[in-house]
N, C-alpha and C positions, 0 to 999 in steps of 0.2 A: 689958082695961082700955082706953077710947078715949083717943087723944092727945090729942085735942081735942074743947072743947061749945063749943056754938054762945055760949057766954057768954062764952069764951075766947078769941074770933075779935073783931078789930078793930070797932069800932063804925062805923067808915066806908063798910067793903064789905059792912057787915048789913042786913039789913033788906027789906024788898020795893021798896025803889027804885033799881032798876038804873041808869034813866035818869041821876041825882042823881050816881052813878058817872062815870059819864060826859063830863058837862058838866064834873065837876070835873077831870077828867085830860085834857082839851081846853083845859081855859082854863091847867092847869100847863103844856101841852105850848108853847100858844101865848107867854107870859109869857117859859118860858126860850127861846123862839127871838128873840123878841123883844132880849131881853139879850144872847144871843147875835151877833145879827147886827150892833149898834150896839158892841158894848165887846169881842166876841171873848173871853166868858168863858170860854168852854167846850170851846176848840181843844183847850187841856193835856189835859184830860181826855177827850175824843175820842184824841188819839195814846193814854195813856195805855189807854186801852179798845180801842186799835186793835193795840198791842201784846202786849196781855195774850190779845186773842183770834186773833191770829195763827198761834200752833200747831192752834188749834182748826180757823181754818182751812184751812191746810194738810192735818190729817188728814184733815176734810170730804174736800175736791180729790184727795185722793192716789190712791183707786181709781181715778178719771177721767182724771187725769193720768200713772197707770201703764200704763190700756189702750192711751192717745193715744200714747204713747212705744214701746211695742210696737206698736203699730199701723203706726205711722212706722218704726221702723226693720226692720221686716219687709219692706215695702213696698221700703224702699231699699235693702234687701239685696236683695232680685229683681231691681230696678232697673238696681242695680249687678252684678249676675250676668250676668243679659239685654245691658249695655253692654259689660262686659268679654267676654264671648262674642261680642258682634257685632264688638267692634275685634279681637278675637283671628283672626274671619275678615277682615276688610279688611286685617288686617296679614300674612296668607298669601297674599291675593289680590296685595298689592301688591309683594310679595317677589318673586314667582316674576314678576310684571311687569316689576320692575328688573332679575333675571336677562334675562328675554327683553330688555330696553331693552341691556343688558350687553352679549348677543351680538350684538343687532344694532348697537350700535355696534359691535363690534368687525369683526362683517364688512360693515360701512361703510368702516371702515378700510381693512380690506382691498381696498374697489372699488377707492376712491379711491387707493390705492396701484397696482392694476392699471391703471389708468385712467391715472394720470400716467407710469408706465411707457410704454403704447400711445402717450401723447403724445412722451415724449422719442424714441420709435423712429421713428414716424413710418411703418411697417408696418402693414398692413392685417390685424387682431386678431379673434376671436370668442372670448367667454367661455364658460367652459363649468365645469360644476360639478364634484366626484368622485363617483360614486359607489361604488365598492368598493374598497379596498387588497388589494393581495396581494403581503405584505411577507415569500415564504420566503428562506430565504439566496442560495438561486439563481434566483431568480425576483422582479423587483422591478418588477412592473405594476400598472396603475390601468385603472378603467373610468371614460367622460366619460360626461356626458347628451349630445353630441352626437356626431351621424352624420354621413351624405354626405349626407342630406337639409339640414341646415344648411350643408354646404359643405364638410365635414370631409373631406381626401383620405389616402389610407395615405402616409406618411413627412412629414405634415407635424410643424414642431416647436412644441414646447410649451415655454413659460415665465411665471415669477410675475413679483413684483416684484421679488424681487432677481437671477433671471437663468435659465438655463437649464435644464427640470426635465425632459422628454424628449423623445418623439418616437413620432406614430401609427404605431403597426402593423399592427392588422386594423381595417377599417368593419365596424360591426353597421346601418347604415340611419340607425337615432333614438339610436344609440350607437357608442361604438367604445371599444379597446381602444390602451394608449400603455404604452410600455417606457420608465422612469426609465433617467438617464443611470450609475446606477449597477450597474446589471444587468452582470452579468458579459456576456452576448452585444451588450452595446451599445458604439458607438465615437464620438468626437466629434472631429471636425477641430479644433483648436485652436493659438492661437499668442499666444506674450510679448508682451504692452502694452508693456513695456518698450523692445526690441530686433528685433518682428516674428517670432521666431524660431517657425515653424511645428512639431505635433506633431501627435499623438493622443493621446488622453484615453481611458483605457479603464477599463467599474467594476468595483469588486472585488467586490460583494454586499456591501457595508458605504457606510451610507447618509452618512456623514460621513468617504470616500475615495476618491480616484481616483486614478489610476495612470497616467502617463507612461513606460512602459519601453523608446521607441524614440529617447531623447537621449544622444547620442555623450559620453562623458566629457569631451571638449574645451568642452563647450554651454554658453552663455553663461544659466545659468537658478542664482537663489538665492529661499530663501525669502520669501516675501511678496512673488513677482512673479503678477500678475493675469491670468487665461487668459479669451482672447475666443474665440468663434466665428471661424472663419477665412475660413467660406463656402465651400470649397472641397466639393468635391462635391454644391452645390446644397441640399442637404436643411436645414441650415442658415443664415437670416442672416447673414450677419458683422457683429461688433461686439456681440454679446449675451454676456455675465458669464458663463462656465463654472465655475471655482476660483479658490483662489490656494494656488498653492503652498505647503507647510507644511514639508516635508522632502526636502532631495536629501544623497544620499549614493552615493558613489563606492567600490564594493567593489574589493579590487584583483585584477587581474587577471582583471576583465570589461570587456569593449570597451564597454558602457552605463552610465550612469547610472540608480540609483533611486532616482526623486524621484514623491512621492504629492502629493497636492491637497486643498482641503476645497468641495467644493462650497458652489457661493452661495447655492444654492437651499434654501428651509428644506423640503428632502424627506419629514421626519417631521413635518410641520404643515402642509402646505399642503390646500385646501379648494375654492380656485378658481385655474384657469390661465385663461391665455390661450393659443389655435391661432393662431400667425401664419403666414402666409401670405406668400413672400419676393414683391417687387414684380414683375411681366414685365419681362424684360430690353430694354434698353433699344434698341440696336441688331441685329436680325434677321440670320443668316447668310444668302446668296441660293442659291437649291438651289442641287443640283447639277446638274440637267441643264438649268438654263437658257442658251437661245446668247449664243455670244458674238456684237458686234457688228462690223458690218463693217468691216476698214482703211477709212483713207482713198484715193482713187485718188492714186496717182504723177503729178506732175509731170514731163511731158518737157521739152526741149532749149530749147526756145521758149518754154517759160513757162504753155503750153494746157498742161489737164488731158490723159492719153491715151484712147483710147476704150478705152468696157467691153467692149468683146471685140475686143481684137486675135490673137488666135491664130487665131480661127474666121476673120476676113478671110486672117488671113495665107496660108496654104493656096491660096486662090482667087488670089492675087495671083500666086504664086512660077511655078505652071503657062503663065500667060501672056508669063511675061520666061524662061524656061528658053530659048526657040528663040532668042534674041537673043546671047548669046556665041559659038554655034554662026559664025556671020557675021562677027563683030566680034573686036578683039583683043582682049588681055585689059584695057588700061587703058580700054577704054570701059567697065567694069565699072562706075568712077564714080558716071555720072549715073543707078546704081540707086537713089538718096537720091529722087528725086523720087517713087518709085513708092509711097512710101507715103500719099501722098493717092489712091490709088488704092483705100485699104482700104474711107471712106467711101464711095467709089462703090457698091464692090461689097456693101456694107452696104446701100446704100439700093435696089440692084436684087434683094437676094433680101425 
């Protein structure tokens, strides 16, 4: 059965004139714009129609605006993948940087601590690096990067910043080998800041002790007195930081004292020394087979110098007055005084 006959259908859009259609719904269209635009009839109903079709289209939009949204946050998820990856390396790069910034300031530190050291000494210094510990109980050496080619001689001594750390033993050339002052085979002249009091320092193979076991019980030594260099057999300075004493104790019935020390020197951390080199002394002994100089000549009777060889005249003289007492008494003996101008004579005729 059809819905609809064409008798059913509005008499307005009937018919074979389209055009007629047309004109009419252009002159409605233009009429209500008309009204529109002078009295603002038809705002309400515009929101009203703006409202109603709003979900409409929203769901239109939604496929478009779901791609777009996925689109976008894929994007920004790589984005942000790709960024967090790239800072995750800049921030390893720049760590192990700060590390390296780290140590070197710290062995900055450390120059500059050598350095004002070499300045308060006032010693002529060369730095030199470590390169290997060899920390066994009875064996406490280090190897330098410098040799005798730098200037490095055997027994010269070694110290940090804060004092005395040991002393070259063998030259390798562009390296050498040095004995801490704590090695059991090693010894140090040492003497009390306090009272002068001279000693030896000798190590025990423990890096944080030294041992004094040549002070008499009567020895004017308590803890917390400071041991220098004493200079005393050359190989050392005087005046450079060795220990300070930590413990004396008096056993009875030993003629010594045992009193230990803590070294200055930070033994278990140090990195760079300084080789000082003690100054030339300052006044030269004169050998020994140099001559001596000649006295002065003797003043005779009269006030003239004597002549340089009066022995050699005198001989020639005595032969020619021998026959004269022969003749004469004995007090003409006398006027033998004059005969000694007789010496130059005989000086000028040989």
């Amino acid at each position: 059965m059809a819905l609809s006959t064409p008798d059913s259908e509005p008499r307005l859009f009937s018919g074979p004139a389209p055009g007629l259609r047309l004109v009419v719904l252009v002159a409605l269209a233009i009429v209500l714009m008309v009204f529109d635009h002078r009295d603002q009839h038809l705002a309400r109903i515009r929101g009203y129609l703006a409202a109603a079709l709003y979900p409409l289209q929203e769901a239109v939009d939604a496929p478009s605006a779901a791609s777009r949204w996925m689109s976008d946050n894929l994007a920004a998820r790589e984005r942000l993948i790709e960024e967090n990856a790239g800072l995750k390396r800049e921030l390893l790069l720049e760590r192990g940087h700060l590390q390296r910034m780290a140590a070197l300031e710290a062995e900055n530190a450390r120059m500059r601590a050598l350095l004002d050291s070499t300045a308060k000494v006032g010693d002529k210094a060369l730095i030199a690096e470590i390169l290997s510990v060899d920390m066994d109980r009875l064996r406490h050496r280090v190897v330098l990067n410098r040799g005798s080619r730098d200037g490095v001689f055997v027994g010269q001594a070694l110290i940090d910043a804060r004092g005395v750390v040991g002393q070259v033993t063998r030259d390798r050339g562009s390296s050498s080998e040095a004995l801490l002052i704590t090695d059991p085979d090693h010894a140090v002249p040492v003497e009390i800041v306090r009272n002068g009091l001279r000693s030896i320092a000798l190590g025990t193979g423990d890096l944080e002790r030294l041992s004094l076991p040549f002070l008499a019980r009567n020895s004017d030594v308590k803890a917390g007195d400071l041991l220098v260099t004493s200079g005393l057999g050359g190989s050392f300075p005087a005046g450079y930081p060795v220990a300070t004493v930590q413990e004396v104790r008096g056993d009875s019935g030993e003629p010594f004292l045992v009193v230990t020390a803590r070294p200055a020197a930070a033994l278990d951390r140090i990195r760079e020394v300084l080789l000082v080199q003690p100054p030339p002394a300052e006044v030269a002994a004169p050998p020994e087979d140099s001559p001596l100089p000649p006295p002065p000549p003797a003043a005779t009777r009269t006030g003239k110098p004597a002549p340089a060889k009066p022995p050699a005249a005198a001989p020639a003289a005595v032969p020619a007055a021998t026959p004269a007492p022969a003749a004469t008494p004995a007090p003409a003996a006398t006027p033998a005084a004059p005969v000694a101008p007789a010496a130059p004579a005989a000086e000028r005729a040989e």
